[in-house]
PAVEXDO-792519 format. One line per field, with one value per residue (C-alpha): residue number from 1; residue in three letters; x, y, z. Coordinates in Angstrom, 2 decimals. Example, Ala and Ser with C-alpha at 12.3 -4.5 7.8 and 13.67 -1.06 7.14 Angstrom:
pos <- c(1, 2)
code <- c(ALA, SER)
x <- c(12.30, 13.67)
y <- c(-4.50, -1.06)
z <- c(7.80, 7.14)
END
This chain:
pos <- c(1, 2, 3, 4, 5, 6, 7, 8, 9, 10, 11, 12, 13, 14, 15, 16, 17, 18, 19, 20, 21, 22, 23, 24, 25, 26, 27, 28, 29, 30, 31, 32, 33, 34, 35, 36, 37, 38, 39, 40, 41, 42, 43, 44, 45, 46, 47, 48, 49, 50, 51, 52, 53, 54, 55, 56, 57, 58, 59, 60, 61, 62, 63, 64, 65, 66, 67, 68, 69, 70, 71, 72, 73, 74, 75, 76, 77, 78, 79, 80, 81, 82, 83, 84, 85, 86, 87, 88, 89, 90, 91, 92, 93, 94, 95, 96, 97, 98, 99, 100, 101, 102, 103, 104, 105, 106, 107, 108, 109, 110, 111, 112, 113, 114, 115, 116, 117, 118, 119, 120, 121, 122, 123, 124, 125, 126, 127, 128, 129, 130, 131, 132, 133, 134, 135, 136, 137, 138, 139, 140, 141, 142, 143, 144, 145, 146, 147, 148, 149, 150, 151, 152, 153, 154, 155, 156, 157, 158, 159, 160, 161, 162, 163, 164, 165, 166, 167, 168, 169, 170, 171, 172, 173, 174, 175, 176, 177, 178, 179, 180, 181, 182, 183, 184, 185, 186, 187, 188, 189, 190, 191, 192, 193, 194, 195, 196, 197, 198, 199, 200, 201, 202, 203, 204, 205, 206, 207, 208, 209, 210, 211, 212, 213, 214, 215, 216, 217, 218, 219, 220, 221, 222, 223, 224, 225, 226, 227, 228, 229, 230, 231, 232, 233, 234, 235, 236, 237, 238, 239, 240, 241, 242, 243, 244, 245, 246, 247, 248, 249, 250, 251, 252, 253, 254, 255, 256, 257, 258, 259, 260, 261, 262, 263, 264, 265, 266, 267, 268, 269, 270, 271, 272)
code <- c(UNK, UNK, UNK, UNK, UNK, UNK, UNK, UNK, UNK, UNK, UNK, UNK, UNK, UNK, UNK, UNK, UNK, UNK, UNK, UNK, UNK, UNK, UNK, UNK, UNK, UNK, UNK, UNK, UNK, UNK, UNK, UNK, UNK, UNK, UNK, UNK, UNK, UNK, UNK, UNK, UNK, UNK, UNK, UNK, UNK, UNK, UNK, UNK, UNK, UNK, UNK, UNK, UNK, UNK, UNK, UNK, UNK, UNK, UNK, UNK, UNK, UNK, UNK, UNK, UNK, UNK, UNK, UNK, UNK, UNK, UNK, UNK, UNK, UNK, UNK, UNK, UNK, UNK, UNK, UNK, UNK, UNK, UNK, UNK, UNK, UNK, UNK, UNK, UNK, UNK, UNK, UNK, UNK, UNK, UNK, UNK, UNK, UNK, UNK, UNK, UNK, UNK, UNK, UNK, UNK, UNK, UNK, UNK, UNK, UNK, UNK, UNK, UNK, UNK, UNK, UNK, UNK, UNK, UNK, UNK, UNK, UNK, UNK, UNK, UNK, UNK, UNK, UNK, UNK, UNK, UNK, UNK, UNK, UNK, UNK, UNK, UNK, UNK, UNK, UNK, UNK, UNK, UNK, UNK, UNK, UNK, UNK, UNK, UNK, UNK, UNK, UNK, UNK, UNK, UNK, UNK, UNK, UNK, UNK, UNK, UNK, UNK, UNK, UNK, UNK, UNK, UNK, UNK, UNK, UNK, UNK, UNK, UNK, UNK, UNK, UNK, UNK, UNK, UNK, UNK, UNK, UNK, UNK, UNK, UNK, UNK, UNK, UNK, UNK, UNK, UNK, UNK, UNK, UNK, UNK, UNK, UNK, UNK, UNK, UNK, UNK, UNK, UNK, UNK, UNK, UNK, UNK, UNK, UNK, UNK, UNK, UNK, UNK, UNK, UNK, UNK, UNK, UNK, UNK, UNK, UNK, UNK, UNK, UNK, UNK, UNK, UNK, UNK, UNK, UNK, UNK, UNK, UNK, UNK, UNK, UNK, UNK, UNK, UNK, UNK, UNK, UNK, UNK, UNK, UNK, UNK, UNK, UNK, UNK, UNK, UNK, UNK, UNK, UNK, UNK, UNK, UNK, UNK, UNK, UNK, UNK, UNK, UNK, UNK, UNK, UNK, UNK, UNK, UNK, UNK, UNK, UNK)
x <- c(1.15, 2.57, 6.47, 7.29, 5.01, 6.70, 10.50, 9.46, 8.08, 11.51, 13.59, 11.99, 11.92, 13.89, 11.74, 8.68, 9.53, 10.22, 7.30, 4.59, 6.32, 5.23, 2.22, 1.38, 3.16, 0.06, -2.82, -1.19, -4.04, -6.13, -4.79, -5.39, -1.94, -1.24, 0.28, 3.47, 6.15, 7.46, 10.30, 8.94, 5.96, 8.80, 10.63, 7.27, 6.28, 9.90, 9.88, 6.11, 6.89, 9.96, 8.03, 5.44, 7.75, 10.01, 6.35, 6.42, 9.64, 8.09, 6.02, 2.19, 2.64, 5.78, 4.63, 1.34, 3.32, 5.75, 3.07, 1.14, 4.29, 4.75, 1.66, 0.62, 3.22, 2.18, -1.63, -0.40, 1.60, -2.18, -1.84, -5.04, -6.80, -7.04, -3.21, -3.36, -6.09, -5.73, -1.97, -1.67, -4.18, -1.91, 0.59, -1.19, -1.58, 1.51, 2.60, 0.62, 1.57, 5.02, 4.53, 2.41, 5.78, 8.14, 4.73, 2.45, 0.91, -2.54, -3.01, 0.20, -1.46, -4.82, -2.52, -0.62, -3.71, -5.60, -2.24, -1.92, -5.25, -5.87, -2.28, -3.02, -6.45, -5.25, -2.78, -5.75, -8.18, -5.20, -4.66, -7.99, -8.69, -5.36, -6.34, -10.25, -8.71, -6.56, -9.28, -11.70, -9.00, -8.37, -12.21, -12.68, -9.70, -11.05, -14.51, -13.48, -10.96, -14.05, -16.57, -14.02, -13.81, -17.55, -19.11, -16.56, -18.12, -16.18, -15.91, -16.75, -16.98, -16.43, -18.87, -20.37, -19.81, -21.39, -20.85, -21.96, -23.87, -23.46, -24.41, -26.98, -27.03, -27.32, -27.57, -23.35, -22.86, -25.91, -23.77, -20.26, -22.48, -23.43, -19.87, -18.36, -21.38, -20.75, -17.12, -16.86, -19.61, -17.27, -13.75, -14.57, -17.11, -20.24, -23.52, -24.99, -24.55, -25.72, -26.66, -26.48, -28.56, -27.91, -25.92, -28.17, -29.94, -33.26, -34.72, -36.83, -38.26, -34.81, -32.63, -34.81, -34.88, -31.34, -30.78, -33.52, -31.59, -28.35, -30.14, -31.59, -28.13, -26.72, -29.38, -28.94, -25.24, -26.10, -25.72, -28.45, -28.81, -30.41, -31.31, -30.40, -30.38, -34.21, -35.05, -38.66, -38.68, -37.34, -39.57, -42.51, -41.12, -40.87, -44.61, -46.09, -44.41, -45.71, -42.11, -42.16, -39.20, -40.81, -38.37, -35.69, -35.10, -35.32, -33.40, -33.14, -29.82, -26.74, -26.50, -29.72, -28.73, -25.56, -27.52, -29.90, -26.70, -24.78, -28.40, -28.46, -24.88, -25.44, -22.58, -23.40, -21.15, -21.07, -19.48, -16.45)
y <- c(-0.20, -0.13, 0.27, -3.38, -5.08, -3.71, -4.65, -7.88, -8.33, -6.72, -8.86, -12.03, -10.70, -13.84, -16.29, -14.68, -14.76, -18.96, -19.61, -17.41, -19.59, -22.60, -21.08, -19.77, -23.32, -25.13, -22.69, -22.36, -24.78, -21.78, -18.92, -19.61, -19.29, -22.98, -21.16, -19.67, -21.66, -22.86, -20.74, -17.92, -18.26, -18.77, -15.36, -13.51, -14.54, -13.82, -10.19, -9.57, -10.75, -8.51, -5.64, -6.17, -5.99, -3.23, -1.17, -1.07, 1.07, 3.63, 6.35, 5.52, 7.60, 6.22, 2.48, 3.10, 4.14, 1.19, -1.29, 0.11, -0.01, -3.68, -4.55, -2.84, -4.38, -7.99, -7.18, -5.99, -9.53, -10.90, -12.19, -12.93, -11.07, -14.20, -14.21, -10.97, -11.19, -14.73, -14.56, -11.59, -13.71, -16.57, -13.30, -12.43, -16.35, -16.25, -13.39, -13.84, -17.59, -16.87, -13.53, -15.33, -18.19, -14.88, -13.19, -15.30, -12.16, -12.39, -8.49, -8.01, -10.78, -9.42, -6.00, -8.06, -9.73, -6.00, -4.33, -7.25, -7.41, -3.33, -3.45, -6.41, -5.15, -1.95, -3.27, -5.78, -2.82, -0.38, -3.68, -4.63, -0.62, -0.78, -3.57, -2.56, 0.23, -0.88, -3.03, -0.67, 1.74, -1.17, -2.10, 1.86, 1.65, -1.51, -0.34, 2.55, 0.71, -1.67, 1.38, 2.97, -0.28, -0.90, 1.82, 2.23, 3.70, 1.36, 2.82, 0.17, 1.92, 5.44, 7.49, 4.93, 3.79, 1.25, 1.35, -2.48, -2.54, -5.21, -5.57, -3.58, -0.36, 2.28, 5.93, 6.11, 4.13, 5.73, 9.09, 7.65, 6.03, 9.58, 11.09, 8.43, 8.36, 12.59, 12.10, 9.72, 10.69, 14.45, 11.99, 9.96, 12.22, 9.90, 10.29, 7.23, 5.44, 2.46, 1.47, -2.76, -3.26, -7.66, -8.06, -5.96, -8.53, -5.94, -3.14, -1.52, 2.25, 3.74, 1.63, 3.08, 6.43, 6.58, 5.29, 7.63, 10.68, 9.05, 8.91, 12.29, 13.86, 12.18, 13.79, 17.17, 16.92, 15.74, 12.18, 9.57, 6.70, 3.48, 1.07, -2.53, -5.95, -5.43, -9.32, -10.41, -10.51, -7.35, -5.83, -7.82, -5.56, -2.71, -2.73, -3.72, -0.61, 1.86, 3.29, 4.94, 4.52, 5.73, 9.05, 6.57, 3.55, 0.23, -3.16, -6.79, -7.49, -5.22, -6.87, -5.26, -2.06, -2.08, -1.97, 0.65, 2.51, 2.10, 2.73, 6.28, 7.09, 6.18, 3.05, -0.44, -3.73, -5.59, -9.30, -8.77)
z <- c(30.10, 33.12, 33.55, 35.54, 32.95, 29.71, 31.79, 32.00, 28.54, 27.24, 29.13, 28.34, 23.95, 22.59, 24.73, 23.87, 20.14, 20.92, 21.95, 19.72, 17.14, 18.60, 18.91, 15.81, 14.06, 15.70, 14.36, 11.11, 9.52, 10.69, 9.70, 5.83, 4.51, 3.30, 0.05, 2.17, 2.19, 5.49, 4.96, 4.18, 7.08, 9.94, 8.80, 8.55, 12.21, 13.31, 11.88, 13.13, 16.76, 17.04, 15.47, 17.91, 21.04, 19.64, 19.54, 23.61, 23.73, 20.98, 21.26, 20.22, 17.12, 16.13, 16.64, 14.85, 12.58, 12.16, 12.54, 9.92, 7.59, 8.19, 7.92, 4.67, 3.00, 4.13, 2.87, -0.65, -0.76, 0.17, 3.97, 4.88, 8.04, 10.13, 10.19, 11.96, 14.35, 15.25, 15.46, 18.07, 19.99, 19.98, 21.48, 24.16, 25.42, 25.42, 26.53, 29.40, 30.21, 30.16, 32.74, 34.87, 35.33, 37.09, 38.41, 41.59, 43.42, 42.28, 41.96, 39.93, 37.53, 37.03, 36.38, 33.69, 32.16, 31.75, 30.54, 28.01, 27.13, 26.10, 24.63, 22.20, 21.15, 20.41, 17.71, 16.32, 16.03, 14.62, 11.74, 11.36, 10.67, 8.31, 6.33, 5.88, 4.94, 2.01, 0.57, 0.39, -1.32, -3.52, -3.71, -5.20, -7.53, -9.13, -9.47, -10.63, -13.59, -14.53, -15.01, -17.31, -19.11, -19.20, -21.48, -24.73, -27.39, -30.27, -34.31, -36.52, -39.41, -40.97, -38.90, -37.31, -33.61, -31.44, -27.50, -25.84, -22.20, -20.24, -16.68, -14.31, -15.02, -12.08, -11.88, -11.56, -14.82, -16.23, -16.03, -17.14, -20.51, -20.92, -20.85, -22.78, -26.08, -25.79, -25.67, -28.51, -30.84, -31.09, -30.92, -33.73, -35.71, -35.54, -37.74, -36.31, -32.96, -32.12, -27.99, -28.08, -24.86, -25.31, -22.61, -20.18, -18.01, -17.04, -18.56, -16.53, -16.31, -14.25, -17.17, -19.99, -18.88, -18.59, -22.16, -23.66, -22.25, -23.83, -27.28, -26.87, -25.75, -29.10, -30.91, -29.36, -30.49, -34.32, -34.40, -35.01, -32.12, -32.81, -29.79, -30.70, -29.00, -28.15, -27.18, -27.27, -23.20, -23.09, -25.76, -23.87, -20.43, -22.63, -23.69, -20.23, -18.47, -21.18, -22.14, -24.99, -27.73, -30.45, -30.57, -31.92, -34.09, -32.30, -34.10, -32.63, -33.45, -33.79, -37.39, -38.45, -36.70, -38.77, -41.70, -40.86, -40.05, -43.21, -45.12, -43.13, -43.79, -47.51, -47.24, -48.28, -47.91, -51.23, -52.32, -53.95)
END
């Protein structure tokens, strides 16, 4: 930016600050952030103007780098994107109203308006890039804690385990089942494991291939797996794609599973 432009802009700070208040007090409605307290929205727009402003007598490195600072902490307290982008163009109106009062030579103003103008997008892309950023960090991290938590392999009894799918299952969370059945069936010493398919939605030829290398890897490892939660729809699908199950026991229910299970393992429940 050119050196008269950023003087100006320096000089004039506080009344700058006054009026992207105003500004931003009237768009407020549009900036989703009814939930901040009036208080607390006031101080936030005070500290991001002057942050803004003190950015012009930094080095580009060092004010990336402050921005970024301030503005990571206001995404992990949830301020929404159109707070950002919308606000800083609510800046540069008036940043470029309130030059355009001292400034009347036409060729000076179109100066001011292209300064402005590259100055302000820069710090929208740099945010917009900050806060994509941190939600697809915190898009991975959150993926990554449900896929943990969607394949346990759960003991129910004495050398039997069961391990519930539910959901789609894809070629990643085909490969964390695998780990975890492995994992488990050595952890907790399991003759018989039982794969509860209910709460998958669609089994097609990808899903049942996936699961017939999980009960084969069991196998290969000396556990029994049996295949419950077969529904008639899915045993209908099952049939009409030609997939053959017939290497391992098949129940409808995870009760009757449990059965077969304690029948292998030579265990039976009894009224007491």
């Amino acid at each position: 930016m050119e050196p008269f432009i950023i003087d100006l802009i320096i000089q004039n700070k506080q009344q700058l600050i006054e009026r992207w208040l105003k500004e931003v007090e009237n768009v407020k409605d549009n900036l989703y952030v009814q939930s901040v307290s009036e208080q607390a929205f006031h101080t936030t727009n005070l500290e991001f103007g002057h942050v803004i402003l003190d950015t012009l007598e930094l080095s580009l490195s060092e004010a990336n780098e402050k921005l970024s600072q301030y503005t990571d902490r206001l995404i992990r307290a949830g301020w929404p994107l159109a707070y950002f982008t919308q606000g800083l163009q609510a800046f540069r109106r008036v940043i470029f109203e309130l030059l355009s009062d001292y400034e009347k030579d036409v060729k000076k103003l179109i100066s001011i308006f292209y300064n402005t103008e590259a100055w302000i997008d820069g710090i929208i892309n740099q945010l917009v890039h900050d806060y994509t950023g941190s939600w697809e960090n915190t898009f991975k991290l959150q993926k990554m804690s449900l896929l943990e938590l969607s394949a346990p392999l759960i003991p129910v009894f004495e050398s039997i385990s069961v391990m519930p799918l539910v959901g789609t299952i894809d070629t990643a969370r085909a490969k964390l089942i695998m780990e975890n059945l492995l994992e488990g069936v050595i952890k907790h010493r399991s003759q018989v494991v039982l794969i509860d398919i209910t709460g998958v939605p669609v089994v097609d030829t990808m899903v049942a291939h996936h699961i017939i290398q999980a009960a084969e890897a069991v196998r290969l490892v000396g556990a029994k797996c049996i295949l419950v939660g077969i529904r008639p729809e899915i045993a209908q699908t099952i049939v009409n794609l030609g997939i053959d199950l017939s290497n391992f026991p098949t129940k409808s229910s995870l009760r009757k599973g449990i059965e077969s299970a304690l029948e292998f393992t030579n265990k039976q429940i009894i009224d007491v």
